[in-house]
C-alpha positions as CSV (number, residue, x, y, z in Angstrom):
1,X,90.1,-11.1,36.1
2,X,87.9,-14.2,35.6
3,X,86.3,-14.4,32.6
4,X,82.9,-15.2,34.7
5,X,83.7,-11.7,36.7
6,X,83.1,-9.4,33.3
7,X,80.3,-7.3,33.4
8,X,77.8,-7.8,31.2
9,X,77.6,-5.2,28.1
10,X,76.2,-1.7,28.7
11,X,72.8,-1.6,27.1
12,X,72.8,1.6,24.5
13,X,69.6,2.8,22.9
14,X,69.9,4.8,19.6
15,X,67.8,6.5,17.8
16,X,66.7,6.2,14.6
17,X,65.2,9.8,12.6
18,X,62.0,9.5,10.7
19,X,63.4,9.1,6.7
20,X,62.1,12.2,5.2
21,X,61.3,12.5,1.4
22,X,62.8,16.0,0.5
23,X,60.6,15.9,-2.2
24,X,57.2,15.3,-0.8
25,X,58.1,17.5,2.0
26,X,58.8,20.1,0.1
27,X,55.6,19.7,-1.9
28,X,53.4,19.6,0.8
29,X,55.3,22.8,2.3
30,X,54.2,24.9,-0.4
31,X,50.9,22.6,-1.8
32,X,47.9,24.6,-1.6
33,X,45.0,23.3,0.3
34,X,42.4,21.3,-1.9
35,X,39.0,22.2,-1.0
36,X,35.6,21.2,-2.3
37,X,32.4,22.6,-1.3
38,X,29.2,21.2,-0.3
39,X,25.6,22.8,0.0
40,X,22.6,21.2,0.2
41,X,18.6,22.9,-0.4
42,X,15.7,20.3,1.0
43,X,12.8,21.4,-1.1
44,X,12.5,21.7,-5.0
45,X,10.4,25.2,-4.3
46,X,11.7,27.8,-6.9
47,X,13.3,30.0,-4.0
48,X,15.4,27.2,-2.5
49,X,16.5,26.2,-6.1
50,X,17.4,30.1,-6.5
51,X,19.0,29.7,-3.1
52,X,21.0,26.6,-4.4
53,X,22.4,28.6,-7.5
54,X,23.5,31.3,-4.8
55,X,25.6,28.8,-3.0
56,X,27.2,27.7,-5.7
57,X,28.2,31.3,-6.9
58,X,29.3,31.9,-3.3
59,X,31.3,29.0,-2.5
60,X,33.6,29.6,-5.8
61,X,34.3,33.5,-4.8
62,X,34.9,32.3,-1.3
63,X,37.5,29.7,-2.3
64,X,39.1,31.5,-4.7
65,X,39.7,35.0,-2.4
66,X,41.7,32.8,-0.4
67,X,45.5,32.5,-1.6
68,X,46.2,29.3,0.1
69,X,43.4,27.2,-0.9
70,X,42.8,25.7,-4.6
71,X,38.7,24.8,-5.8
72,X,38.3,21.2,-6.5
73,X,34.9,20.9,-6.9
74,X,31.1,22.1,-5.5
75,X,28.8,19.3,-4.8
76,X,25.1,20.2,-4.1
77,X,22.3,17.9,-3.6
78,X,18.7,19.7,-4.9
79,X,15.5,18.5,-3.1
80,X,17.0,16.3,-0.6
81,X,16.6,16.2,3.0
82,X,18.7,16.6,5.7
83,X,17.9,13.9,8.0
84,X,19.4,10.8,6.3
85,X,22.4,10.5,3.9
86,X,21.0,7.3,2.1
87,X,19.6,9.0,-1.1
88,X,22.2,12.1,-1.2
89,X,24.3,11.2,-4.3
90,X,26.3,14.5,-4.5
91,X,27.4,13.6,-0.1
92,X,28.8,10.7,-1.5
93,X,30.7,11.0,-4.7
94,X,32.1,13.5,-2.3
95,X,32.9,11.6,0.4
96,X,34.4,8.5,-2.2
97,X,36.3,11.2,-3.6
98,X,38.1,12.4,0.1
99,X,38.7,8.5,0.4
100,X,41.0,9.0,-3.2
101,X,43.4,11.5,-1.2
102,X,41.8,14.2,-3.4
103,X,40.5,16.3,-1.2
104,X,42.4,17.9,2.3
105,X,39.2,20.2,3.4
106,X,35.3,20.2,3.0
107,X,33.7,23.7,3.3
108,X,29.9,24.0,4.1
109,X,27.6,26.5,5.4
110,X,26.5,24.2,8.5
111,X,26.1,21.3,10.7
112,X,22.4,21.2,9.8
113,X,23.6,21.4,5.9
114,X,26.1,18.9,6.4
115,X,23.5,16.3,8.0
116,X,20.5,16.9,10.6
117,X,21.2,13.1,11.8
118,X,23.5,13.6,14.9
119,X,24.8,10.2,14.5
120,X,25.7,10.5,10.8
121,X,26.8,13.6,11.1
122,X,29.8,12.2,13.8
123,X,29.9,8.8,11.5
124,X,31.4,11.1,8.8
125,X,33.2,13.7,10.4
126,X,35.3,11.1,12.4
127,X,35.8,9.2,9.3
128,X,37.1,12.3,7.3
129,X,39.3,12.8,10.2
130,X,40.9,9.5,10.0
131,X,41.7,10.2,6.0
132,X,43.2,13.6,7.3
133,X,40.1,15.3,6.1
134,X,39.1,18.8,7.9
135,X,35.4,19.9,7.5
136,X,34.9,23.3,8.2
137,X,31.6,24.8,9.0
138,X,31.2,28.1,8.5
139,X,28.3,29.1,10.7
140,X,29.5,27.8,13.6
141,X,33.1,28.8,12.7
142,X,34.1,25.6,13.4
143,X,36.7,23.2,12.1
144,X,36.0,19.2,12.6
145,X,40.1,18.8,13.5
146,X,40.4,21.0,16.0
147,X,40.5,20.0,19.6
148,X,36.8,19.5,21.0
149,X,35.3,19.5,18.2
150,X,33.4,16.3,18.2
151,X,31.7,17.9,21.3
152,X,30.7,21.4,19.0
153,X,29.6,19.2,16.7
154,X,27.1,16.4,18.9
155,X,26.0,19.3,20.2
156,X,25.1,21.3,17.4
157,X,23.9,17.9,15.6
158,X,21.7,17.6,18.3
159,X,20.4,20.7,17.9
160,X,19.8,20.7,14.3
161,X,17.6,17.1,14.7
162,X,15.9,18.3,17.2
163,X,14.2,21.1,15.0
164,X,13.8,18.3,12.1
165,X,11.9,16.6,14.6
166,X,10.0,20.2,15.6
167,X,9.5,20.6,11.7
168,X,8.2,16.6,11.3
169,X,5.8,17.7,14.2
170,X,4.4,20.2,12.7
171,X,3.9,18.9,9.1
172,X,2.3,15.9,11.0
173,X,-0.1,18.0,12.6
174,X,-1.5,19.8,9.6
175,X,-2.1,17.0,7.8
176,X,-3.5,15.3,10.5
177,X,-5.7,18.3,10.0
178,X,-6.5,18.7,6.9
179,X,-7.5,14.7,7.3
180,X,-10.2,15.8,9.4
181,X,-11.0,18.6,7.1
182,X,-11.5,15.5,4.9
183,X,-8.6,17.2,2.2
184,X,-7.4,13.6,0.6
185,X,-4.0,14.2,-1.1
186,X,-4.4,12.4,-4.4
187,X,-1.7,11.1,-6.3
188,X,-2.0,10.9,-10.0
189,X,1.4,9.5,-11.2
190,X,0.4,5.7,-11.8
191,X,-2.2,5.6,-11.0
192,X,-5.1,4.7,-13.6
193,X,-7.8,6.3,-14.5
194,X,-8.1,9.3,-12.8
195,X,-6.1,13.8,-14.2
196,X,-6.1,16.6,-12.6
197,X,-8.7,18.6,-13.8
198,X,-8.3,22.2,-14.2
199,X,-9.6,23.5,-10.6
200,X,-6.8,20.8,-9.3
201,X,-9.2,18.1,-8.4
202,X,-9.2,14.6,-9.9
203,X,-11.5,14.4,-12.9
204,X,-11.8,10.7,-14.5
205,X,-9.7,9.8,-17.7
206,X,-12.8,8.2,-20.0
207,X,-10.2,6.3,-22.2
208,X,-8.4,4.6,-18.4
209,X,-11.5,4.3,-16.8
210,X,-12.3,2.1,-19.7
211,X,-9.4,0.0,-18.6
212,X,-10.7,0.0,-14.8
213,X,-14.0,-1.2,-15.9
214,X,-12.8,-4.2,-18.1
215,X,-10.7,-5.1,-14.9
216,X,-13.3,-5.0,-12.4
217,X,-16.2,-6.6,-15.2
218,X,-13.2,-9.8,-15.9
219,X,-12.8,-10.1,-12.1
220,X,-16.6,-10.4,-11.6
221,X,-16.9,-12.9,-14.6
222,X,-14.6,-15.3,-12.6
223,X,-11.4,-14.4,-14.2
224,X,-8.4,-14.8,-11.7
225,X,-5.8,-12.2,-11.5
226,X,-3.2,-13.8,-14.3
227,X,-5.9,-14.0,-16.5
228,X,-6.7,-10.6,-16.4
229,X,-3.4,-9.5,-16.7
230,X,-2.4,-11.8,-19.7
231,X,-5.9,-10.6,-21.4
232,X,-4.8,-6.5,-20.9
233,X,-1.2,-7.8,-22.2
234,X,-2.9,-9.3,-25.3
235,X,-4.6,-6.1,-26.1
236,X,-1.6,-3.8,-25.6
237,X,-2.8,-2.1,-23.3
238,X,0.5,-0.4,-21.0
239,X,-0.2,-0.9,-17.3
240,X,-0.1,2.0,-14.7
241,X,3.6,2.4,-14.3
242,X,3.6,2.4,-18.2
243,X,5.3,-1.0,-18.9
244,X,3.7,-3.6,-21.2
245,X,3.9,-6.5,-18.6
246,X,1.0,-6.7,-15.7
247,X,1.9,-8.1,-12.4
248,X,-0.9,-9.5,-10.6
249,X,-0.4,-7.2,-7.3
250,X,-1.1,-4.2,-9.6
251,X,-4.6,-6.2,-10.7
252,X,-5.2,-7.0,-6.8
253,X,-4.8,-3.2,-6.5
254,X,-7.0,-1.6,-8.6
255,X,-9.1,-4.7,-7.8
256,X,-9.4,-3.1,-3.8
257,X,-8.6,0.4,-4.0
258,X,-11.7,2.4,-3.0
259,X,-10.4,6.0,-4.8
260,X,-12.5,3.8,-7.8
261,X,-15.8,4.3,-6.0
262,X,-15.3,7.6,-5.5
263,X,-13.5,7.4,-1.8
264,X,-10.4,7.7,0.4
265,X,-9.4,6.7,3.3
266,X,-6.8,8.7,4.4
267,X,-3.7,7.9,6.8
268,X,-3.5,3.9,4.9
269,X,0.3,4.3,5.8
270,X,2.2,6.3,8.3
271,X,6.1,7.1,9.1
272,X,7.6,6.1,12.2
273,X,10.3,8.9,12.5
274,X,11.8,12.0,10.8
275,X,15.4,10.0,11.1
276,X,14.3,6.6,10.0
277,X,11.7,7.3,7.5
278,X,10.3,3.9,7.7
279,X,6.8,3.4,6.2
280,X,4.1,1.3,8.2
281,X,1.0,0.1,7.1
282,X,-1.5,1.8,9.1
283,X,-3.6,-0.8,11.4
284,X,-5.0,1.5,13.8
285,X,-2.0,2.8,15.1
286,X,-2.6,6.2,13.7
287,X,-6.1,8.2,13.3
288,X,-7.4,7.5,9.9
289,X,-10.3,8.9,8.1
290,X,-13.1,7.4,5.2
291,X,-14.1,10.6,2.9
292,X,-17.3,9.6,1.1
293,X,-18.4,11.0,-2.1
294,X,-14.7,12.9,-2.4
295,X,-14.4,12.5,-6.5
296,X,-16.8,11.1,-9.3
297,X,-16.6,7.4,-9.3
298,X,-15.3,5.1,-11.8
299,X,-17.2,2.0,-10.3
300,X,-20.0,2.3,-9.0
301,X,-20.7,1.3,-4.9
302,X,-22.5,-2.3,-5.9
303,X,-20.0,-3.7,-8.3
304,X,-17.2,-2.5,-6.1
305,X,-18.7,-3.9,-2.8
306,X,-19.3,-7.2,-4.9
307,X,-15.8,-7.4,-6.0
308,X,-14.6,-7.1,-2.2
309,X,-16.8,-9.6,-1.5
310,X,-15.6,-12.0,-4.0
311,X,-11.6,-11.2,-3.2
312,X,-12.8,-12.1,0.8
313,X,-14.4,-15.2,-0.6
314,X,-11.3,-16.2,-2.9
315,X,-9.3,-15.6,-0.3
316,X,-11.2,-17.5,2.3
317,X,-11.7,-20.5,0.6
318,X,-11.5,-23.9,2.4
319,X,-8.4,-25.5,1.3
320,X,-9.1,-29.8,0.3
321,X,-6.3,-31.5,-1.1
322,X,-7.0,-34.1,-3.4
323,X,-4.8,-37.3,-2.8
324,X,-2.3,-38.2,-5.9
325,X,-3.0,-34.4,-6.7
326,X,0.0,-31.4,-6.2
327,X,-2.3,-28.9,-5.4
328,X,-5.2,-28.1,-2.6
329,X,-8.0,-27.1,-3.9
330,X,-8.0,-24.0,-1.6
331,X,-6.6,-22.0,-4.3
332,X,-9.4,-20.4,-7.1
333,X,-9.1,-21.8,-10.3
334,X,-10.6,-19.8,-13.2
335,X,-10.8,-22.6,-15.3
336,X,-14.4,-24.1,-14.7
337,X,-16.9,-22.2,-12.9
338,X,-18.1,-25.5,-11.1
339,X,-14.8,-25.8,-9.8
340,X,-16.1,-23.2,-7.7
341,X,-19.6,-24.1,-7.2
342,X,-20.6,-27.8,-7.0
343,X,-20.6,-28.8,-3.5
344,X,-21.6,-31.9,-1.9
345,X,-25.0,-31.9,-0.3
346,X,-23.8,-34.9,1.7
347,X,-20.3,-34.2,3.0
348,X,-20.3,-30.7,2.2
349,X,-16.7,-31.3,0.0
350,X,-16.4,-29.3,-3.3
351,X,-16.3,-31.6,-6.8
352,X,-13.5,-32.4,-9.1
353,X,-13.7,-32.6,-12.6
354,X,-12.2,-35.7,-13.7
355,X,-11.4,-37.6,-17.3
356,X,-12.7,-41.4,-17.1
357,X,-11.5,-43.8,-20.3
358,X,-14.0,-46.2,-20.8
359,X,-13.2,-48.6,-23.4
360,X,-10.8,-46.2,-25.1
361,X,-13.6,-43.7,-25.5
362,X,-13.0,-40.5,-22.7
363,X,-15.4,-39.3,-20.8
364,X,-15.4,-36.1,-18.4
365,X,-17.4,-36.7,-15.0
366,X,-18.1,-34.8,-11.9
367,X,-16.8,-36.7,-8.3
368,X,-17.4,-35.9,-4.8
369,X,-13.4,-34.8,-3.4
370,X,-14.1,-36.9,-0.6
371,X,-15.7,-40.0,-2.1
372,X,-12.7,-39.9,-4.4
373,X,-9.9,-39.8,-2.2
374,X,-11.6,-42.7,1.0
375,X,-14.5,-44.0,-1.1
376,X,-17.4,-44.9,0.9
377,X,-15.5,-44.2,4.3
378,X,-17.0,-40.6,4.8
379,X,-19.1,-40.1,2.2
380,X,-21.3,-43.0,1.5
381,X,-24.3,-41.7,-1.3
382,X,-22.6,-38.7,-3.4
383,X,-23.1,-39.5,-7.1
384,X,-20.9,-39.1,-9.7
385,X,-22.3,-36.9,-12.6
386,X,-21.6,-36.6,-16.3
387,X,-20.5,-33.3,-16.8
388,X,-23.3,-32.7,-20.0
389,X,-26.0,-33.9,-17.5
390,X,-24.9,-31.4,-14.9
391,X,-24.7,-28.7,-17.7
392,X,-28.1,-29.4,-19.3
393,X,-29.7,-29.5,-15.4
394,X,-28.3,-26.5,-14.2
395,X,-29.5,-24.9,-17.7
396,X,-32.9,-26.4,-17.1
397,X,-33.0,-24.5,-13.4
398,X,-31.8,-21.0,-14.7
399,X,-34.8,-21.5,-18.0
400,X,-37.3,-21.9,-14.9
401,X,-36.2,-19.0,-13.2
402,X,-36.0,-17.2,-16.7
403,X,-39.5,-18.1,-17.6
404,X,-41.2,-17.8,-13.9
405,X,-39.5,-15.6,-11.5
406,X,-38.4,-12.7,-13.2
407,X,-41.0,-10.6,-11.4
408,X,-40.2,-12.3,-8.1
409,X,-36.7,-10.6,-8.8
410,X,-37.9,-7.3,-10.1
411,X,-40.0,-7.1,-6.5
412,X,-37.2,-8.3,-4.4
413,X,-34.5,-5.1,-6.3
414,X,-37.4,-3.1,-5.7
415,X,-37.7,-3.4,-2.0
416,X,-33.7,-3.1,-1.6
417,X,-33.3,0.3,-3.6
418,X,-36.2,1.5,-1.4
419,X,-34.4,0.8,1.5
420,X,-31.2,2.2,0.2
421,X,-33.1,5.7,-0.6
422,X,-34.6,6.4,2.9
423,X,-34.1,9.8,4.1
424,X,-34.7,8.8,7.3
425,X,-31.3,7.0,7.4
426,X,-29.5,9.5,5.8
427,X,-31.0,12.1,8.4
428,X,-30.2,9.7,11.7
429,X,-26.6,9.4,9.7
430,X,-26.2,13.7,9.0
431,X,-27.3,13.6,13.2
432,X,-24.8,11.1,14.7
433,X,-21.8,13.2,12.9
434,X,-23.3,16.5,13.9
435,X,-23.1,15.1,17.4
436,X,-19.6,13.5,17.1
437,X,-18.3,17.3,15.7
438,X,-19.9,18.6,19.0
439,X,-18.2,16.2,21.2
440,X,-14.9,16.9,19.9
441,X,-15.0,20.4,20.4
442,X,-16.1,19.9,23.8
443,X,-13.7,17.9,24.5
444,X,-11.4,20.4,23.6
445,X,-12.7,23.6,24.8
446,X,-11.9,21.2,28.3
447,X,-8.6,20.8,27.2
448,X,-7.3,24.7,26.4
449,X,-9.0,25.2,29.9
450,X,-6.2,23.2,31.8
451,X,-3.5,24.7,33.1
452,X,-1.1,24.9,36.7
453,X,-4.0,25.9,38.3
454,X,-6.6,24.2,37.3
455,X,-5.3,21.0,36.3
456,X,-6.9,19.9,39.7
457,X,-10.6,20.7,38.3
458,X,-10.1,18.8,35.3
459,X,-13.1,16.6,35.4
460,X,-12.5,13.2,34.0
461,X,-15.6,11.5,34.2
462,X,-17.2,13.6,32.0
463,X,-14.0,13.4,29.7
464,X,-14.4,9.6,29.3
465,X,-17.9,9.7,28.6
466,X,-17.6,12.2,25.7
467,X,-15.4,9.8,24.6
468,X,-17.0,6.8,25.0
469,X,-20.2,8.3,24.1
470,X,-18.0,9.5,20.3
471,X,-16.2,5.9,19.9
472,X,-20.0,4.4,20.2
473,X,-21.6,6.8,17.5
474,X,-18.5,6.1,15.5
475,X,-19.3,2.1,15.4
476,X,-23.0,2.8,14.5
477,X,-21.7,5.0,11.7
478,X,-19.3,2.1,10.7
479,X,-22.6,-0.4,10.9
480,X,-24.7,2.0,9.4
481,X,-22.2,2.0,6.3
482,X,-21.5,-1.9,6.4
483,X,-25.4,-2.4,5.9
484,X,-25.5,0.2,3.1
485,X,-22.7,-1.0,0.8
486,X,-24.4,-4.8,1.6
487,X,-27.3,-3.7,0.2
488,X,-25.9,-1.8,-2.5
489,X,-24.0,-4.8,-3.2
490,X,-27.5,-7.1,-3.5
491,X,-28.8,-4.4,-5.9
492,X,-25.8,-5.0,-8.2
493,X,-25.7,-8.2,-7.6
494,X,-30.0,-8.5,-8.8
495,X,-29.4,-6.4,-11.4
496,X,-26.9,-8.2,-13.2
497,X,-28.8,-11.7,-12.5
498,X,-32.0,-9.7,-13.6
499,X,-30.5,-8.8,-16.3
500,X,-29.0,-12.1,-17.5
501,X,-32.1,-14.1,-16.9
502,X,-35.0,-11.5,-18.5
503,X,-32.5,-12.1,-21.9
504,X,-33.2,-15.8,-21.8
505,X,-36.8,-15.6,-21.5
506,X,-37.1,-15.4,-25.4
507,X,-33.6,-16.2,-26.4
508,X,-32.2,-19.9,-24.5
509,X,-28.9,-20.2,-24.5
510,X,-26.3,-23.4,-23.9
511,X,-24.2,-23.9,-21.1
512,X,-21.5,-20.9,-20.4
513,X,-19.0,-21.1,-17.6
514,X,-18.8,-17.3,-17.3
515,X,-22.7,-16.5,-17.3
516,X,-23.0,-19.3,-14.6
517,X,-20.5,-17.3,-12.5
518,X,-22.8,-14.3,-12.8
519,X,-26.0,-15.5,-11.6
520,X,-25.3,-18.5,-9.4
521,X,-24.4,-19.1,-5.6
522,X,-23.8,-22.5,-5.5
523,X,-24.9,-26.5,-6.9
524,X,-25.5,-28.4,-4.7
525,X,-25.4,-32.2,-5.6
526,X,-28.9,-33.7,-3.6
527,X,-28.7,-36.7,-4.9
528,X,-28.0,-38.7,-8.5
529,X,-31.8,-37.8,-9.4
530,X,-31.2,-34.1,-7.9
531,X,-29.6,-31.2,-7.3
532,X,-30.1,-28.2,-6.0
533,X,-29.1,-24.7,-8.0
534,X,-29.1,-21.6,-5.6
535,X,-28.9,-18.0,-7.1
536,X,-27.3,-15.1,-6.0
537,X,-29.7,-13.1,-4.1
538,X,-30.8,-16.4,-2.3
539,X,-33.3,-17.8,-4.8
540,X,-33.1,-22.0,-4.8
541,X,-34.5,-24.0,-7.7
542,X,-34.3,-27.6,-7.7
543,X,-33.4,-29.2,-10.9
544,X,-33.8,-33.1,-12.2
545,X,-30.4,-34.8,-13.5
546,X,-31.7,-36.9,-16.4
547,X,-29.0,-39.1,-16.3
């Protein structure tokens, strides 16, 4: 035979047994099964806390009846919900302790204990799984290796979400409720200046409130937020979450929180889902509701209406950048109260305070932004002003008022408080809510009447004029309160500047930035001989700049 005849070899497959360890084999043979146990109560209510102590007994008598299986450990998460495992730190010492090889079964009372998240509750179970992890669940007798499981348990998942959904519903609705019961939840931890008093309403903590008052009365004086919060720092004093350093959000707070005036609006902030738990700020996607008068105020409604007007105007202001400078001007400085006030009466620009050296000798003056920055190029006449001339003018205009006007003042706080006392609007305000409360409930009396058969008769025009007829009383309520807090606002406002000025009639005083703030709109700069020095409350004096 030719060695190119020879067949080619016969192709043999052999196999090749799995090596077995005698010794782990053996081990696992006769190894009991570890088992830990895992029970969860959602509320801290005394009976669920009993409830959780009852678990706990039950789960080591029920391991331990059974021959085969070993107790490695009972995790239980207290007050927790269901419906997310983010914040469940018993779940996952647990589960990091299955990833170990620690653990070969999980024992719990339900799917809806386990998690009431479908899609966590599969995340883990198929995890555990792939870690040779069974999770047994008692009440639906069900183990999570077993063949169709994942099915049992989507379903059962499904179920148990569905009913924290159900349950979400329902807490949703009786708040939603209560909120138009006008019951305001109120929240004492950190928050300053308000107990609970002994019939479970808020009652005002005098030695806080203090605290509040200084905060609101610095704000008003034309101190900015840092300075307020170095100031309480200086004194000592601990801030709402107890820690000795103020952040300027918690002054802003306080600052615009109405619960200070005696108020609150309920439903600021709302949660998207059950699942989720995400936390929106309300802007009118939700229902909310203004309770007036709910607890004794801290502040009263003119100082706090003035502060929300001054954070609007801070907030507001026009920004001019200065060129060669890092800054706009847009931001409010706390540093000079003209900063704030002086204004061109030519280009309408603020002033800048500036530092001339003249023959070595330094001198501060007052300059027009614009002239400044483009000279005569769009602002041809504004004046540049020594800052003593400007002080002593300006002094010169509030002495004038101080000695003249004082009863043009005590007249003008007169007429306002009478117009804040009328019963009349208090009456045409007690009549548009009576009629509101009657168009909701017949608006509802046409909605129980629907049904199959009568879903046909349901008369829709009338529905959207109830409702048209309610959203319109409800903006001349809103109005109605806008024009009350302004003039609450003014009162304050003439009080303070009343106040001020009737002190200098006998007693003149030099030129203070903060006392300025107080009592004064705005300077404006006429012209080098003159400016013009406008109080709040809309009283203009002219002053002479003797320079």
């Amino acid at each position: 035979m030719n060695i190119s005849e020879k067949s080619s070899p016969r192709r043999v497959v052999r196999i090749i047994p799995p090596t077995i360890n005698v010794q782990e084999s053996v081990k696992e043979k006769y190894r009991q099964t570890r088992v830990v146990a895992y029970c969860r109560v959602s509320t801290m209510q005394e009976e669920q806390l009993n409830s959780y102590e009852v678990q706990q007994r039950y789960y080591k008598e029920r391991i331990n009846r059974e021959p085969d299986w070993t107790l490695v450990k009972i995790f239980a998460d207290k007050g927790i919900t269901g419906t997310s495992v983010k914040n469940r730190d018993e779940f996952h010492k647990m589960i990091r302790l299955c990833k170990r090889g620690k653990v070969d079964m999980i024992i719990t009372k339900s799917i809806a204990r386990f998690a009431r998240n479908t899609l966590d509750c599969l995340k883990y179970t198929r995890m555990l799984k792939r870690i040779g992890v069974d999770v047994y669940f008692e009440e639906q007798n069900l183990h999570s290796k077993q063949p169709g499981a994942e099915f049992y348990i989507t379903i059962y998942g499904s179920i148990a979400q569905t009913e924290s959904e159900n349950i979400s519903a329902n807490v949703k609705w009786g708040k939603a409720q209560s909120a138009r019961e006008g019951k305001a939840p109120f929240f004492y931890k950190k928050f300053l200046g308000y107990k609970k008093g002994i019939d479970g309403k808020p009652v005002i903590d005098e030695e806080q409130a203090d605290i509040v008052k200084f905060i609101y009365d610095r704000f008003l004086a034309g101190d900015s937020f840092k300075t307020i919060a170095n100031r309480l720092e200086e004194l000592k004093i601990l801030s709402p979450a107890g820690k000795t350093k103020w952040s300027c959000t918690t002054i802003q707070s306080i600052l615009s929180n109405e619960k200070y005036k005696g108020d609150v609006i309920i439903n600021k902030t709302y949660i998207v889902d059950c699942i989720s738990k995400e936390v929106k700020i309300n802007n009118g996607e939700r229902e909310k509701y203004y309770v007036e008068n709910n607890h004794p105020a801290i502040i009263d409604a003119g100082m706090f209406g003035r502060v929300q007007e001054e954070l609007a105007r801070r907030a507001s202001k026009p920004k001019v950048k200065q060129i060669g400078t890092k800054t706009e001007q847009g931001r409010y400085s706390s540093k000079y109260a003209l900063t704030e006030l002086l204004v061109c009466g030519e280009c309408k620009t603020p002033y800048r305070r500036c530092t001339w050296t003249i023959n070595g000798q330094k001198k501060i003056v007052w300059r027009c932004i614009n002239r400044l920055d483009f000279g005569k190029k769009y602002c041809h006449k504004s004046p540049t002003i020594e800052e003593s001339v400007l002080h002593e003018s300006i002094m010169d205009a509030v002495m004038k008022v101080a000695c003249q006007n004082t009863d043009v003042l005590r007249t003008l706080k007169m007429h306002i408080a009478m117009g804040l006392e009328t019963e009349e609007q208090e009456d045409k305000e007690l009549e548009i809510q009576i009629r509101i409360t009657e168009i909701e409930t017949e608006f509802n009396k046409m909605l129980e009447a629907i049904s199959v058969e009568t879903v046909e008769n349901f008369d829709e025009t009338k529905a959207k004029e109830l409702l048209n007829e309610k959203e319109n009383l409800q903006k001349q309520l809103t109005l109605m309160a806008d024009v009350k807090q302004k003039r609450e606002s003014e009162k304050s406002r003439l009080d303070e500047i009343y106040t001020v000025i009737d002190g200098l009639k006998n007693h003149p005083l030099t030129y203070d930035d903060e006392m300025i703030r107080r009592i004064l709109e705005c300077v404006i700069v006429e012209s080098k001989e003159k400016i013009k020095v406008i109080f709040k409350g809309g009283l203009e004096v002219e002053s002479n700049l003797n320079n």
